[in-house]
PDBQT receptor file of N, H, CA, C and O in Angstrom, charges set to zero:
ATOM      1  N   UNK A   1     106.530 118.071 104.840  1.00  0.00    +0.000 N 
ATOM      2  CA  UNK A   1     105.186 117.474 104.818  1.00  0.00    +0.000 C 
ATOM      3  C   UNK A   1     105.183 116.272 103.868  1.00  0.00    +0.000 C 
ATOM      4  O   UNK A   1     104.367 115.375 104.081  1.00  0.00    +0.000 OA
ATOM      5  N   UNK A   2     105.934 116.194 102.954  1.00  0.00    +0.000 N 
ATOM      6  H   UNK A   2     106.597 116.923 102.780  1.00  0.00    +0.000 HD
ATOM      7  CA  UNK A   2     106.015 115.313 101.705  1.00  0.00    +0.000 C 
ATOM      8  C   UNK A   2     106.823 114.029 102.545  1.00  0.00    +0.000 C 
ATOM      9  O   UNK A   2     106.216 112.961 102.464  1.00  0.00    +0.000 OA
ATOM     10  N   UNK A   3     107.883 113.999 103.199  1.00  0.00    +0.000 N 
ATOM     11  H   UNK A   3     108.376 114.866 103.264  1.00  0.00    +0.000 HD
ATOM     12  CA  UNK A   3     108.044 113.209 104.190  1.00  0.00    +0.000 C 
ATOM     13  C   UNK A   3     107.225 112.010 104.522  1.00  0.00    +0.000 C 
ATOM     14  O   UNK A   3     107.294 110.787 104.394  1.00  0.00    +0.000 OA
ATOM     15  N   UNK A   4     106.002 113.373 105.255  1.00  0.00    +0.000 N 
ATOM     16  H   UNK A   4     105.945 114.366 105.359  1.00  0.00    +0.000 HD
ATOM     17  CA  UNK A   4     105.123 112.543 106.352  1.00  0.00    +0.000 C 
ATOM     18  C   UNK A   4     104.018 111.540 105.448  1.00  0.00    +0.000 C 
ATOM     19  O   UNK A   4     103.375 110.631 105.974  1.00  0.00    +0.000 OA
ATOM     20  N   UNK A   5     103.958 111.824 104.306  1.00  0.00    +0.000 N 
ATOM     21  H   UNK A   5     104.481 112.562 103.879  1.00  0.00    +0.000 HD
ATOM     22  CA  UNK A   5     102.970 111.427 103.490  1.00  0.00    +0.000 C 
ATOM     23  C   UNK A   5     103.831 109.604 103.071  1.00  0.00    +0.000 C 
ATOM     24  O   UNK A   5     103.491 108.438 102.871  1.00  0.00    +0.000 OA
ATOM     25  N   UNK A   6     105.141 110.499 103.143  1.00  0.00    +0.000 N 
ATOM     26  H   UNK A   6     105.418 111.446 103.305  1.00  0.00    +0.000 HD
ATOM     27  CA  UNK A   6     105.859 108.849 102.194  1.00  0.00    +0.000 C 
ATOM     28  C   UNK A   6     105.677 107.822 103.072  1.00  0.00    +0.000 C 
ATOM     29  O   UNK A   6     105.401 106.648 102.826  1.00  0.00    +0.000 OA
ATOM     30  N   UNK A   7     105.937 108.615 104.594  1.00  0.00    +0.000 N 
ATOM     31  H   UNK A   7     106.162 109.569 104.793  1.00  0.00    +0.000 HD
ATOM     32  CA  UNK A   7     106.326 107.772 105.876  1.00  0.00    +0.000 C 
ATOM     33  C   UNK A   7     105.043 107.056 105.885  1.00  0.00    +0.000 C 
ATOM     34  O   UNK A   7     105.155 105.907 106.310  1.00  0.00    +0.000 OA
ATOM     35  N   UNK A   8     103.845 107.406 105.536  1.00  0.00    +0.000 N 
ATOM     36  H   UNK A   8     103.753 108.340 105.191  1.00  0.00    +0.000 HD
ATOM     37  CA  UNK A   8     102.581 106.922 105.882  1.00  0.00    +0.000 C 
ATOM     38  C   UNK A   8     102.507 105.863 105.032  1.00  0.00    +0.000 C 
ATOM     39  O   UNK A   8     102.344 104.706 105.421  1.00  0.00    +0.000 OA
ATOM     40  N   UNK A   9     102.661 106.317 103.448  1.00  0.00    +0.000 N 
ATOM     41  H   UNK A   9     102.793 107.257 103.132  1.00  0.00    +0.000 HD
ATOM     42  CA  UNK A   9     102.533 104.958 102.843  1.00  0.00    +0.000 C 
ATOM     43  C   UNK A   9     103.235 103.797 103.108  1.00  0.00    +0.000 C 
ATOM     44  O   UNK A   9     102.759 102.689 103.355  1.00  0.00    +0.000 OA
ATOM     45  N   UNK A  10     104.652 104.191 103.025  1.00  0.00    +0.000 N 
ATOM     46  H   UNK A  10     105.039 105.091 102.824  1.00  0.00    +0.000 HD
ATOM     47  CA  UNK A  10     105.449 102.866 103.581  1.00  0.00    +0.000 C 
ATOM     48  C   UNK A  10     104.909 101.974 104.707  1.00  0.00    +0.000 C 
ATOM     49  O   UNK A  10     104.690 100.764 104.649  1.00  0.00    +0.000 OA
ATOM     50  N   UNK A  11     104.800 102.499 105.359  1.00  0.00    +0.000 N 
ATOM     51  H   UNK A  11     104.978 103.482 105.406  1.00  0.00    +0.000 HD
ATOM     52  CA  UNK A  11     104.240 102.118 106.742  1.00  0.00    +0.000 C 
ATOM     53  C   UNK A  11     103.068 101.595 106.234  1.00  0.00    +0.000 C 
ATOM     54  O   UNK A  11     103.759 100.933 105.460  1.00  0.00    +0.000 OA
ATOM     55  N   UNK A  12     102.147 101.329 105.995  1.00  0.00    +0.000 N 
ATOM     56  H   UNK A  12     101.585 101.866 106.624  1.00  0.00    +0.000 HD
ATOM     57  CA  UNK A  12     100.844 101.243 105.421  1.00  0.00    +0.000 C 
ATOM     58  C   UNK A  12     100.991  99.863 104.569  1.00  0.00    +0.000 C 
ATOM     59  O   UNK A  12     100.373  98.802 104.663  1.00  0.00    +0.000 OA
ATOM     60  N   UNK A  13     102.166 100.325 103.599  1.00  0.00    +0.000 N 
ATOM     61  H   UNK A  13     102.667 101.186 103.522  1.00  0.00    +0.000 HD
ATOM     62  CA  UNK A  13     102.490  98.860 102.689  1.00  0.00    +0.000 C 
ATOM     63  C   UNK A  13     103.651  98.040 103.436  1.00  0.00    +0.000 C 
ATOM     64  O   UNK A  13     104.011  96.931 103.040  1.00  0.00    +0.000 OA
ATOM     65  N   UNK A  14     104.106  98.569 104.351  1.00  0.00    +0.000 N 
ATOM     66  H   UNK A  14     103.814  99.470 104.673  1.00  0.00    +0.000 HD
ATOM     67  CA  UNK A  14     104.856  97.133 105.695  1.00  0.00    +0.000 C 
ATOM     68  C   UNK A  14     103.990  96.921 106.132  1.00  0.00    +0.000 C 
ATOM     69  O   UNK A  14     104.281  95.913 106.776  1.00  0.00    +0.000 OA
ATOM     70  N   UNK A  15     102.486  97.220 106.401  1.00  0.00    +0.000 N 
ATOM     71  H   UNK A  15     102.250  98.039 105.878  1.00  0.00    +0.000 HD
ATOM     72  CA  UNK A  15     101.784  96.870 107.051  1.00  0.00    +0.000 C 
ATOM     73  C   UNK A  15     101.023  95.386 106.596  1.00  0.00    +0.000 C 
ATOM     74  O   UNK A  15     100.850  94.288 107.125  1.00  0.00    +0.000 OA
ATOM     75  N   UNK A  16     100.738  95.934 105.506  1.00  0.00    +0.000 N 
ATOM     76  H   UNK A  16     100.879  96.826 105.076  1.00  0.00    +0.000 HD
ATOM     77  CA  UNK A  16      99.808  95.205 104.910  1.00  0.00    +0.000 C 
ATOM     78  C   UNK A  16     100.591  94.005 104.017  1.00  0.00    +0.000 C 
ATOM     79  O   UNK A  16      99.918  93.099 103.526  1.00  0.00    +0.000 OA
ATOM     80  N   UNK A  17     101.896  94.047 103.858  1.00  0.00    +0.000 N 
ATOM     81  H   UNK A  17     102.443  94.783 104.257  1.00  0.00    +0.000 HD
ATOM     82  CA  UNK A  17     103.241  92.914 103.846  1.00  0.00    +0.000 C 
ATOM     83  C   UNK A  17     103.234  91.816 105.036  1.00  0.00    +0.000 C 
ATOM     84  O   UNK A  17     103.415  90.612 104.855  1.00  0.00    +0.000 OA
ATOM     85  N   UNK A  18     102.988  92.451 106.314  1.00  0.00    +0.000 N 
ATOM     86  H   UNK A  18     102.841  93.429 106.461  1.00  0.00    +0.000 HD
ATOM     87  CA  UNK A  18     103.384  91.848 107.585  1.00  0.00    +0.000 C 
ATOM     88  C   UNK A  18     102.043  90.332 107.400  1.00  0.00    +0.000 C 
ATOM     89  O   UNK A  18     102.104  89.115 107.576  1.00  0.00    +0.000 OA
ATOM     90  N   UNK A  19     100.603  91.627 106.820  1.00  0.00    +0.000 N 
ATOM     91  H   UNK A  19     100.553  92.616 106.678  1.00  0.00    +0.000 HD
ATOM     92  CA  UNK A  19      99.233  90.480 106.967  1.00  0.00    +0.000 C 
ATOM     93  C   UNK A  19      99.541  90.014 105.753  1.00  0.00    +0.000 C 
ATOM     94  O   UNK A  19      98.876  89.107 105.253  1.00  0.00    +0.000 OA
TER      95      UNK A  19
């Protein structure tokens, strides 16, 4: 579950890198 949480942030802060 701790995983899914990291996966989210990362994703979240590539996201907001990309804008």
């Amino acid at each position: 579950m701790k995983n899914l949480i990291l996966v989210m942030y990362v994703t979240k802060n590539f996201l907001r890198k990309i804008h």
